[in-house]
C-alpha positions as a LaTeX table, in Angstrom:
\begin{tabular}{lrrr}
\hline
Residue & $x$ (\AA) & $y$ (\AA) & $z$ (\AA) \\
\hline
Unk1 & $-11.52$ & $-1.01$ & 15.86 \\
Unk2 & $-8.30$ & $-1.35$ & 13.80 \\
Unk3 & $-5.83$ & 1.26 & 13.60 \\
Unk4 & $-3.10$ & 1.07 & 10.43 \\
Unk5 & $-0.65$ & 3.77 & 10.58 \\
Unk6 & 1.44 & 4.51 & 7.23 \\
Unk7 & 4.86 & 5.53 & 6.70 \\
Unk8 & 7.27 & 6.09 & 4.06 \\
Unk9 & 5.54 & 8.05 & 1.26 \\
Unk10 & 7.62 & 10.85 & $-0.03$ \\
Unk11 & 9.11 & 13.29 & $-3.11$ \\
Unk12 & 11.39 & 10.58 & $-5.29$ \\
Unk13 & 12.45 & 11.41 & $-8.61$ \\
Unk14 & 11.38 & 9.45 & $-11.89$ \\
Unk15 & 13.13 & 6.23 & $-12.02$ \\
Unk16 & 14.04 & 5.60 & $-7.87$ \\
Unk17 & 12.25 & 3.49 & $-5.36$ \\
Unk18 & 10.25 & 4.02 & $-2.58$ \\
Unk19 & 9.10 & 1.73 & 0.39 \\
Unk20 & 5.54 & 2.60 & 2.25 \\
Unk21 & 5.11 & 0.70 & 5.41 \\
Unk22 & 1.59 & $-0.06$ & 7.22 \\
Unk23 & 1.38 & $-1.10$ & 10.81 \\
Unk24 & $-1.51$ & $-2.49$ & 12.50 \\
Unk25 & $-2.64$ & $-2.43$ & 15.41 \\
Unk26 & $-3.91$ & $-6.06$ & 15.75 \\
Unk27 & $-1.87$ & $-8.82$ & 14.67 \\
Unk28 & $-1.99$ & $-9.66$ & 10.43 \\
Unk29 & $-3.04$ & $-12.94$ & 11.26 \\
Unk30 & $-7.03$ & $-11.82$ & 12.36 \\
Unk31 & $-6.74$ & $-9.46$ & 8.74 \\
Unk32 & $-8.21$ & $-11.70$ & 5.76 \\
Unk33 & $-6.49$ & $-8.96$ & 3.38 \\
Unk34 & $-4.53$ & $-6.22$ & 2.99 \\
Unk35 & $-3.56$ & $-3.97$ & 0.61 \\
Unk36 & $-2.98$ & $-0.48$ & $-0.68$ \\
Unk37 & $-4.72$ & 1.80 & $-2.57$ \\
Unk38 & $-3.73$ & 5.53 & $-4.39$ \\
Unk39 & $-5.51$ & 8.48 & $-4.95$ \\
Unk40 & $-4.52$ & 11.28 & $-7.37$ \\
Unk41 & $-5.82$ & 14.43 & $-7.66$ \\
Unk42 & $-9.39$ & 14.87 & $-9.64$ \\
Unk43 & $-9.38$ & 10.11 & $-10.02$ \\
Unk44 & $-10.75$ & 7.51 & $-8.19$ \\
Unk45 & $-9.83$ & 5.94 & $-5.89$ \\
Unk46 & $-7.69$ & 2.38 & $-6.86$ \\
Unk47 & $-6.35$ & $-0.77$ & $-6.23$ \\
Unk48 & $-2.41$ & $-0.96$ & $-6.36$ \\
Unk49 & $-1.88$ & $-4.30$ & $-4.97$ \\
Unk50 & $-3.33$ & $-6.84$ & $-2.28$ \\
Unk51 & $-2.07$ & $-9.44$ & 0.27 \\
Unk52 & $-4.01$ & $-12.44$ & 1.37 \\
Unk53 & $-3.79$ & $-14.48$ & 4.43 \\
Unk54 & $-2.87$ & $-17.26$ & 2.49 \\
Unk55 & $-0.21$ & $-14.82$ & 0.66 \\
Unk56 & $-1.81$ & $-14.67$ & $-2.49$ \\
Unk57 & $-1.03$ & $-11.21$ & $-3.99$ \\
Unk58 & $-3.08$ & $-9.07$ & $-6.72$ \\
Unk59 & $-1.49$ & $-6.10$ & $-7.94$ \\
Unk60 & $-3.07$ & $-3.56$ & $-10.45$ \\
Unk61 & $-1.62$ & $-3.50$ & $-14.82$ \\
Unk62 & $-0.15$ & $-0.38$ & $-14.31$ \\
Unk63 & 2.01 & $-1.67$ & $-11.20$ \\
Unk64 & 3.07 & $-5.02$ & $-12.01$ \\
Unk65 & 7.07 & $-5.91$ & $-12.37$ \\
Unk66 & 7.52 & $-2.30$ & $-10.41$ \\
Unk67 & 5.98 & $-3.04$ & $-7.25$ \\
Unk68 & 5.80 & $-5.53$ & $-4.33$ \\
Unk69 & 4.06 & $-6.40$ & $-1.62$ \\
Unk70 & 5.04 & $-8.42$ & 1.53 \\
Unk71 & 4.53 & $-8.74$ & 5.42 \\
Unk72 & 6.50 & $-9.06$ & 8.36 \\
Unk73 & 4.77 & $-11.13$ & 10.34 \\
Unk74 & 6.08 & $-10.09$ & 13.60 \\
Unk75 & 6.08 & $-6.38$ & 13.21 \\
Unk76 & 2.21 & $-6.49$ & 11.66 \\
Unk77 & 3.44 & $-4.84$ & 9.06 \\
Unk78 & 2.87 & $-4.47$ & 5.36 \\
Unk79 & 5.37 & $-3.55$ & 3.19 \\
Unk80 & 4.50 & $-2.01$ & $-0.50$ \\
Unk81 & 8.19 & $-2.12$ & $-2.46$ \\
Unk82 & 7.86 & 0.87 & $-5.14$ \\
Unk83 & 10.53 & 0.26 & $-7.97$ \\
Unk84 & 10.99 & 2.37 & $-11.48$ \\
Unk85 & 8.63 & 4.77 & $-10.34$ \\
Unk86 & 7.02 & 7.25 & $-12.91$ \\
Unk87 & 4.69 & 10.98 & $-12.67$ \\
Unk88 & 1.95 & 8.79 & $-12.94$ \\
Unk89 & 2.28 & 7.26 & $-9.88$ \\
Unk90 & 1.80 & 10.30 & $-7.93$ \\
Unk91 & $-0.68$ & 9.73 & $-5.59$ \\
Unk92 & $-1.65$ & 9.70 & $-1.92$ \\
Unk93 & $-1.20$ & 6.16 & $-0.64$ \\
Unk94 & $-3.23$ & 4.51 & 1.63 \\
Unk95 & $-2.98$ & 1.16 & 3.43 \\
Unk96 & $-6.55$ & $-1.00$ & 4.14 \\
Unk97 & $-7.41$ & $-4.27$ & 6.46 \\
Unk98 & $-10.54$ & $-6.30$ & 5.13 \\
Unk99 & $-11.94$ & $-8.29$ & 8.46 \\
Unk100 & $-14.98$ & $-10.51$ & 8.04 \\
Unk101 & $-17.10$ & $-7.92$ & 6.90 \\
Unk102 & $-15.19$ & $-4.34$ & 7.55 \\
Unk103 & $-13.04$ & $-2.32$ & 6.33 \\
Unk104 & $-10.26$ & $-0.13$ & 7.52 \\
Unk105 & $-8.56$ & 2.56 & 6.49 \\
Unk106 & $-4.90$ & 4.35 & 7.40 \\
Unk107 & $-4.87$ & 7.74 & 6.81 \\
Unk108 & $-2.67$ & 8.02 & 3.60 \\
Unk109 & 0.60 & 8.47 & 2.95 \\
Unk110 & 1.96 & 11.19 & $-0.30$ \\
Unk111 & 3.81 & 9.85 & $-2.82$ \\
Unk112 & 5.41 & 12.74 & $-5.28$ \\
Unk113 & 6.98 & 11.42 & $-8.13$ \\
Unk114 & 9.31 & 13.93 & $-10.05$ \\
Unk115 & 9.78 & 13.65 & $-13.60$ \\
\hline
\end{tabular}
């Protein structure tokens, strides 16, 4: 069983930055991908960007040129960088670990953007 614990969501106002942090609690380097997703009220679900073992990184339209994703090796950490943020991206956050054939889940993190 992996355990990924997020941090770092919070009320921001239009226009600042935010950084959401994910630990795990296995090293990164047994975690074929990992990523973040959002949910806002009354949508689905969504991808907001991914991180490969190999580092490739996949990040959703809407998010791309605002947002980054990294890893700290070390720490087994993922990082998701939240730049320019707008109302729309109000959402709660959650971190995920693909492994072979599961999936994991943190248990979210708010993000309230103010416009």
């Amino acid at each position: 069983q992996v355990q990924l614990v997020e941090s770092g969501g919070g009320l921001v106002q239009a226009g600042g930055s935010l950084r959401l942090s994910c630990v795990a609690s296995l090293s990164i380097f047994r975690i074929n991908v990992m990523g973040w997703y959002r949910q806002a009220p009354g949508k689905q679900r969504e991808l907001v960007a991914r991180l490969t073992g190999d580092l490739n990184t996949a990040y959703a339209d809407s998010v791309k040129g605002r947002f980054t994703i990294s890893r700290d090796n070390a720490k087994n950490t993922v990082y998701l960088e939240m730049s320019s943020l707008k109302p729309e991206d109000t959402a709660i956050y959650y971190c995920y670990a693909h492994i072979i054939t599961a999936d994991y889940w943190g248990q979210g993190t708010q993000v309230t953007v103010s416009s």
